[in-house]
C-alpha positions in Angstrom: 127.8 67.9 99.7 126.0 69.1 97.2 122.1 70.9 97.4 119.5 69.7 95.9 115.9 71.4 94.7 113.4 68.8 93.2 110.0 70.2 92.2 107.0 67.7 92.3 108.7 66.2 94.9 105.3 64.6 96.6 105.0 62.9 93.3 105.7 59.5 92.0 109.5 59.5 90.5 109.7 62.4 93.4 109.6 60.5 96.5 111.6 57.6 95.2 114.9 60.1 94.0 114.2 61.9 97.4 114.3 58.8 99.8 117.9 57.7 97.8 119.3 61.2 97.7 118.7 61.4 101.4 120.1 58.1 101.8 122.8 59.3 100.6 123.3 62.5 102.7 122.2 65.3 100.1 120.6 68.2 101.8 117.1 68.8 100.1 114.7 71.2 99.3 111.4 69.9 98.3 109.1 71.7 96.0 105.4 70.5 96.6 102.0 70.9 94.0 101.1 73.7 96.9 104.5 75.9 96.9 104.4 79.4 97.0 107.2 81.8 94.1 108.4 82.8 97.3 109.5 79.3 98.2 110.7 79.1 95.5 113.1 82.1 94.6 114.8 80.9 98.4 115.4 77.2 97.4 116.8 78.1 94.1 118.9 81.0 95.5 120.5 77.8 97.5 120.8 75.0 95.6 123.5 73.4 93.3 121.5 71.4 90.9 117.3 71.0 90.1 115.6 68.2 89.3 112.3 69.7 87.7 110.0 66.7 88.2 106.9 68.7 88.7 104.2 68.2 86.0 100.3 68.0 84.7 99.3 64.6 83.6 95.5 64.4 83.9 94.2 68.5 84.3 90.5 68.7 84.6 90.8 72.0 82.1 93.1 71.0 79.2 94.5 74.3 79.5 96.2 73.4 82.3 98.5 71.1 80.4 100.3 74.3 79.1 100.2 76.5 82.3 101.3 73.5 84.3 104.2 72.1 81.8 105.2 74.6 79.7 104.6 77.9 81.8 105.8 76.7 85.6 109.0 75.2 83.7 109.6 78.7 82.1 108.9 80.3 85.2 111.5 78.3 87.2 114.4 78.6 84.6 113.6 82.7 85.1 114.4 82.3 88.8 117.3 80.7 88.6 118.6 82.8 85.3 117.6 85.9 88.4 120.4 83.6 90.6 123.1 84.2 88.3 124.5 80.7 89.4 123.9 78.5 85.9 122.3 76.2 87.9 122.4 72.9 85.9 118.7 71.5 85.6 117.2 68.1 84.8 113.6 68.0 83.6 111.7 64.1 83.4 109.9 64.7 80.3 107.9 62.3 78.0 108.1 60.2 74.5 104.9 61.8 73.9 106.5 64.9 73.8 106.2 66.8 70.6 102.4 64.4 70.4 99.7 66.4 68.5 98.1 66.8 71.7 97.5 69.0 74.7 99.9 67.3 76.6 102.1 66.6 74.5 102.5 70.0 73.0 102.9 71.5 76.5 105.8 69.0 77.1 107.6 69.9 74.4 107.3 73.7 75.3 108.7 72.6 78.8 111.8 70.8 77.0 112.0 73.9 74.6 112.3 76.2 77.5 115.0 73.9 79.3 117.5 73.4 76.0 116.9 77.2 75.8 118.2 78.0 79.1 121.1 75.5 78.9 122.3 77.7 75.4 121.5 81.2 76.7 123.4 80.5 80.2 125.7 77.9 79.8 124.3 75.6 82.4 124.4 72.4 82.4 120.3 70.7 81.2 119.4 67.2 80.9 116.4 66.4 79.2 114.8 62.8 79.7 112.0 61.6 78.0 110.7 58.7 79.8 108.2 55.8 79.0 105.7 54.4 81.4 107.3 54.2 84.5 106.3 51.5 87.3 107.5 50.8 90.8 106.3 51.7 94.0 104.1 54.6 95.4 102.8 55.4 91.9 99.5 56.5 92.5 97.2 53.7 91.1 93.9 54.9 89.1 95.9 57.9 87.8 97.9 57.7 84.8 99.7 54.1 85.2 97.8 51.0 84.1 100.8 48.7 86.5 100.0 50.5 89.6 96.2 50.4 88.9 96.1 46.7 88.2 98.6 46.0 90.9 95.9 47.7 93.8 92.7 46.1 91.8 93.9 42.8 91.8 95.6 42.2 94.9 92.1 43.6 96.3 90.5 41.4 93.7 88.5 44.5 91.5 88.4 44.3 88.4 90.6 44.9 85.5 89.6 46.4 82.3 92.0 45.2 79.3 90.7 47.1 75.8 93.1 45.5 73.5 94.9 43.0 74.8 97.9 42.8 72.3 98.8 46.3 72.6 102.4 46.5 74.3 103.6 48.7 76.8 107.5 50.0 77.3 108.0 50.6 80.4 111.5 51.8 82.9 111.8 51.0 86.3 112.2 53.4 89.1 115.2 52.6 90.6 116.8 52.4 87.3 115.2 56.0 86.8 116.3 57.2 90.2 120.1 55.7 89.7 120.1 57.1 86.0 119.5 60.9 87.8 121.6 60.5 90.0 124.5 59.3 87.5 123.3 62.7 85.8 123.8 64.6 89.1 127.4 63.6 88.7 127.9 64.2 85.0 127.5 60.5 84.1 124.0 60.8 82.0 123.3 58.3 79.1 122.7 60.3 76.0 120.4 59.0 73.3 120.7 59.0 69.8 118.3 62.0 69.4 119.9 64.2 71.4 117.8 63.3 74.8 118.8 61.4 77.6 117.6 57.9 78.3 117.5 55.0 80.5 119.7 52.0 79.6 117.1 49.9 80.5 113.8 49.3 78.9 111.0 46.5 78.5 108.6 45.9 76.5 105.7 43.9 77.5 101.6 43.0 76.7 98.8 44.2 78.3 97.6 40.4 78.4 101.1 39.8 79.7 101.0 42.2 81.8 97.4 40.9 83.7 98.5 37.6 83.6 102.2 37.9 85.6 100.2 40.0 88.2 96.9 37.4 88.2 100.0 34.9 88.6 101.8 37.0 91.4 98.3 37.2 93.6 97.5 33.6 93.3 101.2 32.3 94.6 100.2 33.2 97.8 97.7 29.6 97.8 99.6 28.2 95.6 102.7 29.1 97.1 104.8 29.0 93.8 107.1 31.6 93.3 107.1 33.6 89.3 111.3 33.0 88.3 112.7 35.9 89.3 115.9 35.3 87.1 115.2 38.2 84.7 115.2 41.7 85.8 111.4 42.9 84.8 109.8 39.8 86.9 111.7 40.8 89.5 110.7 44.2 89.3 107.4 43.6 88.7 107.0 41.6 91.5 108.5 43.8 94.0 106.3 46.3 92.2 103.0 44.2 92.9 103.8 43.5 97.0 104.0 46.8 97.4 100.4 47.4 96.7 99.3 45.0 98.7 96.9 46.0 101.7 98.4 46.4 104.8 95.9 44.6 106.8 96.7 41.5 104.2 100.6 41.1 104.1 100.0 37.9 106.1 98.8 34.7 104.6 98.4 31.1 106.3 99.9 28.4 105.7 98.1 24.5 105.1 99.7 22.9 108.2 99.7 18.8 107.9 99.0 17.6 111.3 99.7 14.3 112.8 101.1 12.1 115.9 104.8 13.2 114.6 104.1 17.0 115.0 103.4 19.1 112.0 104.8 19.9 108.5 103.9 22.9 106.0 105.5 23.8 102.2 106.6 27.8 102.4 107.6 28.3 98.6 107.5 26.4 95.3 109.6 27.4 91.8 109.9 25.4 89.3 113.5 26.6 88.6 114.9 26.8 92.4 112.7 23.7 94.0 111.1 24.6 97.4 110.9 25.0 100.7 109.1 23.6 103.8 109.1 23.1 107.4 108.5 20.7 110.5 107.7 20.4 114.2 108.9 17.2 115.5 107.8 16.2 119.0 110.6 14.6 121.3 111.4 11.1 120.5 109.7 10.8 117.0 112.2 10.5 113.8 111.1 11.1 110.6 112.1 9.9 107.1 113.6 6.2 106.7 113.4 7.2 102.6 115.6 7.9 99.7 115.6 9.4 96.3 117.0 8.9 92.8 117.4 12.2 92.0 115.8 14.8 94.5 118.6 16.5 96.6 117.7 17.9 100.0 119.2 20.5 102.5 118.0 20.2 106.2 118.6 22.8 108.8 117.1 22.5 112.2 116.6 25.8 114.1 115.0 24.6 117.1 116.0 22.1 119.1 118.3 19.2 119.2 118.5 15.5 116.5 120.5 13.1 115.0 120.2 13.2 110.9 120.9 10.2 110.0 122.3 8.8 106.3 123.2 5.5 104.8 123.9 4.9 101.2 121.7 2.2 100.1 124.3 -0.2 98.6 126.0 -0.7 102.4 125.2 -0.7 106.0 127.5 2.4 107.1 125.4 4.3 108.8 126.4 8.3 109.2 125.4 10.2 111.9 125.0 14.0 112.5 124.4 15.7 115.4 122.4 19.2 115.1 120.7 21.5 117.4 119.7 25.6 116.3 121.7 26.6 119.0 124.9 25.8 116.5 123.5 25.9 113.1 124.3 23.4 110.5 122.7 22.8 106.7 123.2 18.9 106.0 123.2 18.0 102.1 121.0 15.1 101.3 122.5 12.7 98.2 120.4 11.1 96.1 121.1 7.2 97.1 121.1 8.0 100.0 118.7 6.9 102.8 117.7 9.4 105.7 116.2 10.2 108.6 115.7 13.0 111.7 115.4 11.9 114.7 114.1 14.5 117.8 116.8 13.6 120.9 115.9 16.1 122.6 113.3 17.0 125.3 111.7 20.0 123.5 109.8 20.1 120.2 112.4 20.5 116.8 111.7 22.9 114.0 113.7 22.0 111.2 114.0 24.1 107.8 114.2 22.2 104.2 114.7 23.0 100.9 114.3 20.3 98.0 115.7 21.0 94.2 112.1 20.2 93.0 108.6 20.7 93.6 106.9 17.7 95.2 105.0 15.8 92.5 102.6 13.3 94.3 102.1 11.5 90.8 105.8 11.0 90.6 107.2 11.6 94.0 110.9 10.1 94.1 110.3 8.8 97.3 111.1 5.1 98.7 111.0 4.0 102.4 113.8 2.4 103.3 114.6 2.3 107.1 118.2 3.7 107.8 
């Protein structure tokens, strides 16, 4: 198995490639902002590849933008040139790389130096010039507006949005992470300019952007879940939770209470239905209704009834015995008249999942007793 040095390894892409190369049983050397050369003339006298990670984004001196960038990057390829080992080297750079800027500028030096090192040895380089990144344990309030909004507004602090229309491209981490690792084994995606890339990109609005994670914060009370069917909602999403604060990842639930027990919606979408739950006290059945076109899966977990179903052109009455000590999911029909009885001498908790959202002003519901 192969070893592995990544520099600026307490950073943001750092800690994500770290917690999947150790996953996956590489032995690592991690290079932190307070390494000593010592440190690091041992790990690169060890290791078999470098992911050079390490970087200055936001110096208090602007001068740090070069000694941070472009010297510590030629300073590392003279420690491994030292080794003798053409030890190949992957450097996460920047589109603004090249920039009329102090960043930018120092960037470019660091690429410069890499592609130079790559020639002069013959080792194998990787250069990647990334756009925004997002995911989680980005710093927020640092250099990436996602995490920054995603900590303000699940803590509900403001949000400051200059031009709304600008657009922001952005990768996602595990696509970064998977992209290095495909690199590791000589599987890089190579970019029309001669740098390597992620396959994956998206493009997206600042107003967007605010309003997908306003959307995100308020599903928790309006329990109606964003459609995760494309990739960057999904992301984003998984992105937002995980800035929530920890004393907050719980949320209550509006519990209907009555003589028949209790029932509570869990989750809404408006392209996968939703999902609520009961507690049924012993000897009360619920239902006696059927629907046009609403379908309905019950699943009791707790427990022990009789689900009960009669198509409402006949009197055949079907009967279905359930309990959670041997799980069953029961298909509701539309046409179809129902109930759930509790036979049982304990409390039933039963699961259910409709193909739409309950719409009170049209609420494809008629009592009819089975």
């Amino acid at each position: 198995m192969k070893k592995i040095l990544i520099t600026g390894a307490n950073g943001f892409i750092g800690k994500n490639l770290a917690a999947t190369l150790e996953i996956q049983g590489y032995q690592l050397y991690k290079l932190h902002s307070n390494h000593t050369i010592q440190q690091l003339r041992e790990y690169a006298s060890k290791v078999d590849f470098v992911f050079h990670l390490a970087g200055v984004n936001r110096p208090k001196n602007p001068t740090d933008f070069k000694t941070g960038n472009t010297d510590f990057t030629k300073q590392l390829i003279q420690i491994l040139k030292e080794t003798g080992r053409k030890t190949p080297l992957l450097i996460s750079s920047s589109t603004q790389a090249g920039l009329a800027s102090s960043y930018g500028i120092s960037k470019k030096g660091a690429e410069e130096a890499v592609e130079k090192y790559g020639r002069e040895s013959g080792a194998k380089v990787y250069v990647y010039r990334l756009p925004n990144v997002f995911g989680k344990w980005c710093r927020p309030n640092y250099n990436s507006v996602i995490a920054t909004w995603c900590y303000n507004i699940s803590r509900n602090l403001p949000i400051t949005i200059n031009n709304p229309d600008s657009k922001l491209s952005l990768v996602y981490i595990d696509d970064v992470v998977q992209e290095f690792i495909n690199a590791l084994h000589g599987r890089q995606n190579e970019g029309i300019y001669g740098y390597c890339e992620i396959k994956k990109l998206f493009t997206v609005s600042l107003k967007e952007l605010a309003q997908r994670l306003q959307f995100f914060k308020d599903s928790r009370t309006t329990l109606t879940m964003t459609n995760l069917a494309s990739d960057f909602e999904r992301y984003l999403y998984s992105t937002y939770v995980s800035y929530l604060p920890q004393d907050e990842f719980g949320y209550d639930l509006d519990m209907k209470h009555d003589n028949r027990g209790w029932l509570a919606e869990v989750i809404k979408s408006e392209n996968a239905g939703q999902i609520f739950i009961s507690r049924t006290k012993p000897g009360i059945t619920r239902g006696n209704h059927w629907h046009h076109t609403k379908v309905e899966k019950f699943l009791v977990i707790i427990g022990e009834a009789v689900i009960r179903l009669r198509h409402i052109h006949n009197d055949h009455i079907i009967d279905y015995k359930v309990s959670g000590e041997n799980l069953m999911v029961l298909d509701i029909p539309p046409g179809y008249t129902h109930s759930i009885e509790n036979v049982g001498k304990t409390d039933v908790i039963t699961l259910f999942w409709a193909n739409e959202i309950f719409d009170p002003e049209r609420a494809d519901t008629y009592f009819l007793e089975v």
